[in-house]
C-alpha positions in Angstrom: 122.3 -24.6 -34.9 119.6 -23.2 -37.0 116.3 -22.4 -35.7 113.1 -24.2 -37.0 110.4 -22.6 -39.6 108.0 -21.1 -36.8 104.8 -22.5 -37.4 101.9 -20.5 -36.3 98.6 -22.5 -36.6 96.2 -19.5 -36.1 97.4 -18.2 -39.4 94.6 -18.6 -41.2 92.7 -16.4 -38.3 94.8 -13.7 -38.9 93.0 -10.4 -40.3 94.7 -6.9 -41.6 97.3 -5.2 -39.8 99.1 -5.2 -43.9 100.9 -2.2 -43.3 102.5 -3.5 -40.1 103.7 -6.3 -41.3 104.8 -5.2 -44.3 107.0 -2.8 -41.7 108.5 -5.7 -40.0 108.9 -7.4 -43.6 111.1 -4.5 -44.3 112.9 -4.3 -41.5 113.2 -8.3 -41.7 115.0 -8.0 -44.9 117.4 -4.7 -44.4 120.4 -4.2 -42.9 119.2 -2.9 -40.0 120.9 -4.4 -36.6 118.9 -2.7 -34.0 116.6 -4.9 -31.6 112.9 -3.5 -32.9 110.9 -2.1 -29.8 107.1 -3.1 -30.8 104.5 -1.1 -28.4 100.7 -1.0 -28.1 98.6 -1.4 -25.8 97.0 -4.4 -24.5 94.4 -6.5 -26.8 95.6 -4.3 -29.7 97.1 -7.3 -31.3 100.4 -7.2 -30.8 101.0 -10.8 -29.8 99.7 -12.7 -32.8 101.4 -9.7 -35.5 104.5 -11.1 -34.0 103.4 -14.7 -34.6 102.0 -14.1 -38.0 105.2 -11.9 -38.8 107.4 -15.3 -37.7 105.5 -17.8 -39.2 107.3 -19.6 -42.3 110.3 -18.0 -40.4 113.5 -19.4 -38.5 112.2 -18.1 -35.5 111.9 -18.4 -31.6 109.2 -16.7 -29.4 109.8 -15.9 -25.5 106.7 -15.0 -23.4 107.3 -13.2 -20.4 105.5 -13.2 -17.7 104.9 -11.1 -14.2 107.0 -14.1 -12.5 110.0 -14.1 -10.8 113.3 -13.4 -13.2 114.8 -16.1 -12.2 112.1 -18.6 -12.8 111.7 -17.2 -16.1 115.5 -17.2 -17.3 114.8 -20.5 -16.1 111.9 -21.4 -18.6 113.9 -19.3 -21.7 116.9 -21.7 -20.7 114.3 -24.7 -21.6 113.0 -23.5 -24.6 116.6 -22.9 -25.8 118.3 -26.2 -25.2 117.1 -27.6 -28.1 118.6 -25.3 -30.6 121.5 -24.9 -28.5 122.4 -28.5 -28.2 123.1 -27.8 -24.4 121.4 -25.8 -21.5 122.0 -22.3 -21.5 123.3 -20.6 -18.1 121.4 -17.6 -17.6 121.7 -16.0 -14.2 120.8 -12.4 -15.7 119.3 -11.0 -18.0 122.6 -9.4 -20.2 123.6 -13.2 -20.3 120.2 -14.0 -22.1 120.6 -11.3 -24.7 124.3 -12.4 -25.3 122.5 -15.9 -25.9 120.3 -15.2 -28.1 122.9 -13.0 -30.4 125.3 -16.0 -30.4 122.2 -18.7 -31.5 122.0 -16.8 -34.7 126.1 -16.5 -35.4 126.2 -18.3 -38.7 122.5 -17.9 -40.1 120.2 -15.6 -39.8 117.2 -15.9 -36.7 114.4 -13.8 -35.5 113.7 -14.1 -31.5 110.9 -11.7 -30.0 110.4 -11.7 -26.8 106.8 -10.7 -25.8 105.9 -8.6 -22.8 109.8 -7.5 -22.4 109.0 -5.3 -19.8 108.1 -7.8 -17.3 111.7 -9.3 -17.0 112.8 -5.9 -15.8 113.0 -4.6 -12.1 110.0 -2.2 -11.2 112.6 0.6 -9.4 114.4 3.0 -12.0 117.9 2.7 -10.2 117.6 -1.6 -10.9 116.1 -1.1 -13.8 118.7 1.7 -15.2 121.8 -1.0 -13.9 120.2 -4.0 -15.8 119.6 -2.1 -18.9 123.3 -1.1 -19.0 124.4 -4.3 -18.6 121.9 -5.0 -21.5 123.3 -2.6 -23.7 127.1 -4.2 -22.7 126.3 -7.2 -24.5 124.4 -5.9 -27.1 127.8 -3.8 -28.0 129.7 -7.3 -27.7 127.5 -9.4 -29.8 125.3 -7.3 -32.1 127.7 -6.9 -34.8 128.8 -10.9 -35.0 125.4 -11.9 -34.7 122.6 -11.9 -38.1 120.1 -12.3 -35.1 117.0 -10.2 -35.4 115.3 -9.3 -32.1 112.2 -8.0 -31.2 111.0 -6.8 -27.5 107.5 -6.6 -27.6 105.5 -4.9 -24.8 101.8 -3.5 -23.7 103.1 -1.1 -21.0 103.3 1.7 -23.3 105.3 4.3 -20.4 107.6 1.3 -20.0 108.4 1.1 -23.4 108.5 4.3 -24.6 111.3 4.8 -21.8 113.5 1.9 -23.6 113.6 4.9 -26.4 113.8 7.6 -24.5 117.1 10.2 -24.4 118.2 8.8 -21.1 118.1 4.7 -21.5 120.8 3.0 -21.7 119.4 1.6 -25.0 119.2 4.7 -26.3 120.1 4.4 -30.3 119.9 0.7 -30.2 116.0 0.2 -30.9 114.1 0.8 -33.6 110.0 2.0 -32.6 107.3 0.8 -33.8 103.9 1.5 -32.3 100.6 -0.4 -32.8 97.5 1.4 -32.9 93.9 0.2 -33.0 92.6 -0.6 -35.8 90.6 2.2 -38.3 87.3 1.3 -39.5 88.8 0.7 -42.9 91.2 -1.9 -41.2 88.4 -3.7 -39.2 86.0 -4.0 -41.8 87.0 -7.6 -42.4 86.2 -8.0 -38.3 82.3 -7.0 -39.7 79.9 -8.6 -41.3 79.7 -7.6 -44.6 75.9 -8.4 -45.1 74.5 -6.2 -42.5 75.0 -2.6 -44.1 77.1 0.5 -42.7 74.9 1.4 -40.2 75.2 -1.7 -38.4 78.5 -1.9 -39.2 79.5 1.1 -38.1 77.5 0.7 -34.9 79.8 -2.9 -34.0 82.8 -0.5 -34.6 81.4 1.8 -31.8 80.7 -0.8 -29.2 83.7 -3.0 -30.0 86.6 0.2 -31.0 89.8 -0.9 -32.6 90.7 -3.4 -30.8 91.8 -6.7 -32.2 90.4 -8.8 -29.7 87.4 -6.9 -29.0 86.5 -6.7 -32.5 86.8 -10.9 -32.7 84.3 -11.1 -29.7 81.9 -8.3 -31.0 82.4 -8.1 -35.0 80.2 -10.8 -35.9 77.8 -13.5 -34.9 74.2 -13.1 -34.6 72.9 -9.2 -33.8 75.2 -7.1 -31.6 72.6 -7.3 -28.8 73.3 -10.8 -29.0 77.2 -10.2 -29.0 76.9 -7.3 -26.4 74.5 -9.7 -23.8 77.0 -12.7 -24.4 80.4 -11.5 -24.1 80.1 -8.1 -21.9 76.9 -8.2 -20.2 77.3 -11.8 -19.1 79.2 -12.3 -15.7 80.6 -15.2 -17.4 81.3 -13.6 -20.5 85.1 -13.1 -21.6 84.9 -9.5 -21.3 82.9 -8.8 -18.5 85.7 -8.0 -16.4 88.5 -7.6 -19.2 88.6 -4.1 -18.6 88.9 -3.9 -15.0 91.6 -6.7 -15.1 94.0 -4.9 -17.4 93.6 -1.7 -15.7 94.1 -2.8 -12.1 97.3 -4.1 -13.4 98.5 -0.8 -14.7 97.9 1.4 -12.2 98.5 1.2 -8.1 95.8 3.4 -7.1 93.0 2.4 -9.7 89.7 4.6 -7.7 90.8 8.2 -8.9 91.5 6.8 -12.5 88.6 4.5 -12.7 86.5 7.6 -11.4 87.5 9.8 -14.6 87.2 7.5 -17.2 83.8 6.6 -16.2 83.1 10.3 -16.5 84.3 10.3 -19.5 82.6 7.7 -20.6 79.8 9.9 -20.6 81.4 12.4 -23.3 84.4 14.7 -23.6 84.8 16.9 -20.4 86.9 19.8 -19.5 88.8 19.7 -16.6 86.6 22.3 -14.5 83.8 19.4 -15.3 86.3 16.9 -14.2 87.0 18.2 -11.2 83.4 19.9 -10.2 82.3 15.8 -10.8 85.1 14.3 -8.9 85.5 17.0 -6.2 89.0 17.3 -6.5 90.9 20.2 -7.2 92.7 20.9 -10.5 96.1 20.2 -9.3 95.4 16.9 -7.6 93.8 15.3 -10.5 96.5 17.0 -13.3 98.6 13.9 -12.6 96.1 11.1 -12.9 95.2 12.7 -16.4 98.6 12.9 -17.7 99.0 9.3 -16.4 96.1 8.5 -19.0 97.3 10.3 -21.5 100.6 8.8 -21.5 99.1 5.5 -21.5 97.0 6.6 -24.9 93.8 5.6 -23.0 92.9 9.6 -22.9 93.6 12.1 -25.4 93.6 16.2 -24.8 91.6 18.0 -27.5 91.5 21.9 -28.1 88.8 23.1 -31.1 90.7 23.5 -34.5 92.1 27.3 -35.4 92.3 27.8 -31.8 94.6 26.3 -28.8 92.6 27.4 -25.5 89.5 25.2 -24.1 91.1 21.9 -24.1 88.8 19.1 -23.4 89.8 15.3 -22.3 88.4 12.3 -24.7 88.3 8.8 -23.5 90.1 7.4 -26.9 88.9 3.6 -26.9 85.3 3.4 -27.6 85.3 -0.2 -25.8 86.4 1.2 -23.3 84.0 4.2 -23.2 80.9 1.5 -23.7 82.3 -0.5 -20.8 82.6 2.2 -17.8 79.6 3.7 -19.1 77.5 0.7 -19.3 79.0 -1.8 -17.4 81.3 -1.0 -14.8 78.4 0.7 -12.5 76.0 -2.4 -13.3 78.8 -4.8 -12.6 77.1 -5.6 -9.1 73.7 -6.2 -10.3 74.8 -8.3 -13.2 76.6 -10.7 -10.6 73.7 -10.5 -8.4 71.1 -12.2 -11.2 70.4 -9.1 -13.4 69.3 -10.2 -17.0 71.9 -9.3 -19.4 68.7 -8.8 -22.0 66.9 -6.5 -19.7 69.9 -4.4 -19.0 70.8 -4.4 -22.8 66.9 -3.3 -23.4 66.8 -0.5 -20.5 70.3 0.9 -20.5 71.6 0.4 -23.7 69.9 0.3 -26.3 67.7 3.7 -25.6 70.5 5.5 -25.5 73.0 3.7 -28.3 72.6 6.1 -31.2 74.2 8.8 -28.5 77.1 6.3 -27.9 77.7 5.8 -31.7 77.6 9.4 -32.5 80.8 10.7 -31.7 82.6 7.8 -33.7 80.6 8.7 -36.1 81.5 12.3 -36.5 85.4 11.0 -36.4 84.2 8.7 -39.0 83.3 12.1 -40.8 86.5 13.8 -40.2 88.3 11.3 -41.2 86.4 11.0 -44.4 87.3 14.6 -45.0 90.7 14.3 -44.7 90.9 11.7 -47.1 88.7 12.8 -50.1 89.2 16.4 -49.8 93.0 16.7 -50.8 94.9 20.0 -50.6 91.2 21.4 -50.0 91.8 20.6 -46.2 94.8 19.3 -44.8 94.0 19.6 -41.4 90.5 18.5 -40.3 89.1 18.6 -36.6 86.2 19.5 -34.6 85.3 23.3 -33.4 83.6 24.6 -30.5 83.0 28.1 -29.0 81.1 30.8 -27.7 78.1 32.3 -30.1 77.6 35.4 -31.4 78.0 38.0 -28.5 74.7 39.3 -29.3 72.9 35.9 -29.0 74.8 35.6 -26.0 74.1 38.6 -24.6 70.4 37.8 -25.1 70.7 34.5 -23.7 69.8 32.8 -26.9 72.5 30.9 -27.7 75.5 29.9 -25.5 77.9 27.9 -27.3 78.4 26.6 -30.9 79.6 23.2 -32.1 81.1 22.3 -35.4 81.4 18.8 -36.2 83.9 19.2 -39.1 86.1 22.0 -40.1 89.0 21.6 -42.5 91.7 24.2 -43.3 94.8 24.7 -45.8 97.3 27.2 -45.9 95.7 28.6 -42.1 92.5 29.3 -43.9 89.2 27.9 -43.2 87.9 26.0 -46.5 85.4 23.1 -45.1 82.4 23.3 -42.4 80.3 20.2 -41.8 77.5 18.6 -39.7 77.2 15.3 -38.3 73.4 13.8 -37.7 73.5 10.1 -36.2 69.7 10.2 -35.6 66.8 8.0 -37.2 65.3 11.1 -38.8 66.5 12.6 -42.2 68.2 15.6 -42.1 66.4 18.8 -42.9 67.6 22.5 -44.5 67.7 23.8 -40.5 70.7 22.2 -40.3 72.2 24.3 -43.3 70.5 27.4 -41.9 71.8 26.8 -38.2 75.2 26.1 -39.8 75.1 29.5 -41.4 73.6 31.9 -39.4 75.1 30.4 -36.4 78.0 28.6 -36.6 80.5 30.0 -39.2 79.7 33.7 -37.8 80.9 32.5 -34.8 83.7 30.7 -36.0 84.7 34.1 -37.8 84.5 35.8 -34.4 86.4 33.5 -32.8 89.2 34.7 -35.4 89.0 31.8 -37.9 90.1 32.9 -41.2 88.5 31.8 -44.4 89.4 30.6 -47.8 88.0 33.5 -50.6 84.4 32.7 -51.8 83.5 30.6 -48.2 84.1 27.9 -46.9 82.3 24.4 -48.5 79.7 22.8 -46.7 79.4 19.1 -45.9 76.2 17.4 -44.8 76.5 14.4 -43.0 73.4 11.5 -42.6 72.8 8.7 -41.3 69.3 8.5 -42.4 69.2 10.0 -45.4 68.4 13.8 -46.5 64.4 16.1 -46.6 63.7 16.7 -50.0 63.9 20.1 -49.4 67.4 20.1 -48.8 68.4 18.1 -51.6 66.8 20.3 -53.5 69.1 23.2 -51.9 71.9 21.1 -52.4 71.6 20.6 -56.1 70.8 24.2 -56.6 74.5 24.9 -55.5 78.3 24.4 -55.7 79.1 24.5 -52.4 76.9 22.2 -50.2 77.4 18.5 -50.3 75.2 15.9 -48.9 77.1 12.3 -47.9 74.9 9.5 -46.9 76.3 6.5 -44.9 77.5 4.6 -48.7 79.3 7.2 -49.8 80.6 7.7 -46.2 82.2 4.2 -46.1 82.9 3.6 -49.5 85.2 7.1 -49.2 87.4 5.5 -46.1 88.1 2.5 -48.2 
């Protein structure tokens, strides 16, 4: 029996995520057999790409749930009895999979079944026997079947295992991960008529996720948005964070710990553990645990592979355990959301949009630069050992650096402040910074390396004039900046 069109009445809600589906388009059409293993984490958007990727299609769609197996095979065997003309039994869940192959054994179906990994047993032993007897009746059915079969999934370990060298599905899924969304993707998520700066200052507080871009992207100013749907005990995300996260982890205190210290900027892990109080090797697990789960991300200066720093990678996230978590008391208690918005936030917003920003940069870079710099990251180091050695300068910080062929061809600055940038930026950049990039062993391109100015607010006189007067400094104001990531 053949499957219904899938009808999908959010549709017309859908925004971006082009180059996904056009991925599962592709696959939809080839002659690929394998089940497709779709990963993200949650509130990237995974759940309505599959529903916009089935729409207009013969398709079914099985939500899993964190009940028991038994009531759920029990649920899938409703949903299925219409297109089966009879009630399914499904005492396992191999005898579901051999199911679904048979319902598409004349024409060709897609099934996806969201949230796969809840329908699994949380031991590795169980869960190792009931994959195997998965991959059994994928061997018996696969190639009679035109069925095309997604498992869907936010927990990102759990997933990943499905591929990895020792599951039993091994060779019989095909990846594909969803990530948050770029700026350039959830432009359509912003209001077009407020300007970059604004723009980019939603992307900062809301990050690339699909759902926190609907609540935050638009509607009224982003206090407004912020005071609503965060700040407000009531508010949909309010306690969105804590909810997902208490569900992933066992022992949430020594995780929620660190990423509300990172919340507060990138750290090394002698900060880490001088914050926490815990020694190195105690907290090396609970940081690889983040990692894993792409909520954290390790980050060494470019040209150089000591001094690795940890960066709390969703900037929701980041806003959330910085300026919500710890107020989360008060705000139940009676706390204005306003007030706290006015006293906490917004004083202190430009330094939460800043290091977006500079990404924002980087990424520009990479993009309109070419050959010219095919790697672009951030640098930091020690200063000149004479400043140092004077106690005049400690440390240096490069917000951009780009490099071909191992050779350093592009420095640049960041400024997300309300004042326009001035020529000691250029002087600081060289006097300071690229000698001490050069004595930490960076190599550069003949002639120098360019120089790229980034503004928020605009550029002195003075150092446009400087600008204009040579080839190799380049000032980009916030247009030019977002037109360039288009």
């Amino acid at each position: 029996m053949n499957l219904p069109s899938y009808d999908w009445l959010a549709r017309g809600e859908f925004l971006n995520r082009a180059d996904d589906l056009a991925r599962l388009e592709e696959w939809w059409e080839g002659d690929d057999r394998n089940a497709l293993a779709l990963y993200g984490r949650r509130r990237v958007g995974k759940s309505w790409l599959l529903r916009a990727f089935a729409h207009g299609k013969p398709a079914l769609v099985l939500v899993a749930d964190q009940g028991a197996l038994t009531r759920q095979l029990s649920r899938f065997a409703d949903a299925l009895e219409p297109h089966l003309g009879l009630r399914p039994d499904l005492p396992d869940l191999p005898a579901l999979f051999r199911v679904l192959y048979r319902l598409a054994a004349r024409e060709r179906a897609l099934v996806a079944v969201d949230e796969f990994p809840y329908l699994l047993p949380s031991t590795a032993r169980a869960r190792r026997e009931v994959l195997s007897g998965v991959q059994a009746a994928m061997e018996e059915e696969r190639d009679a079947s035109r069925l095309k079969l997604v498992l869907c999934g936010s927990h990102i370990a759990q997933m990943r295992g499905l591929l990895a060298e020792e599951s039993p599905l091994r060779g019989r899924l095909t990846p594909l991960a969803t990530a948050p969304l770029s700026y350039t993707e959830a432009r359509p998520f912003l209001a077009a008529e407020e300007g970059a700066q604004r723009r980019i200052e939603r992307f900062a507080v809301a990050g690339g996720m699909a759902m926190y871009l609907g609540e935050l992207g638009r509607g009224g100013s982003l206090r407004a948005a912020v005071c609503g749907s965060v700040l407000d005990r009531r508010g949909p995300l309010f306690n969105d964070p804590r909810e997902i996260l208490e569900e992933e982890f066992r022992q949430p205190g020594v995780y929620f710990s660190l990423l509300e210290e990172l919340a507060a900027g990138e750290r090394g892990m002698d900060d880490l553990t001088s914050a926490l109080r815990t020694p190195h090797s105690a907290l090396g697990p609970y940081l690889s645990e983040l990692v894993r789960m792409q909520l954290v991300r390790k980050l060494t200066p470019l040209t150089a592979r000591r001094d690795l720093r940890y960066r709390l990678t969703d900037d929701f996230l980041r806003f959330w355990f910085r300026f919500v978590f710890p107020h989360q008391e008060s705000l139940r208690s009676g706390l204005d959301p306003g007030d706290h918005y006015d006293a906490e936030i917004a004083p202190v917003l430009a330094e939460h949009v800043a290091p977006v920003y500079e990404r924002l940069c980087r990424r520009w870079a990479r993009r309109n630069l070419g050959t010219r710099a095919t790697t672009v990251g951030p640098w930091w180091g020690r200063s000149l050992d004479r400043l140092r050695a004077a106690g005049e300068r400690g440390g240096e910080e490069v917000d951009v650096v780009g490099a071909a062929r191992s050779r350093v061809t592009v420095v640049g600055e960041c400024k997300w402040t309300s004042g326009r940038m001035t020529v000691k930026v250029l002087g600081d950049l060289e006097r300071f910074k690229i000698p001490a990039l050069r004595q930490a062993g960076a190599r550069f391109a003949a002639g120098g390396p360019e120089i790229l100015l980034f503004s928020k607010s605009g550029f002195k006189d003075s150092l446009v004039a400087q600008a204009a007067a040579r080839d190799d400094v380049r000032l980009v104001d916030l247009d030019e900046l977002e037109r360039g990531l288009i």
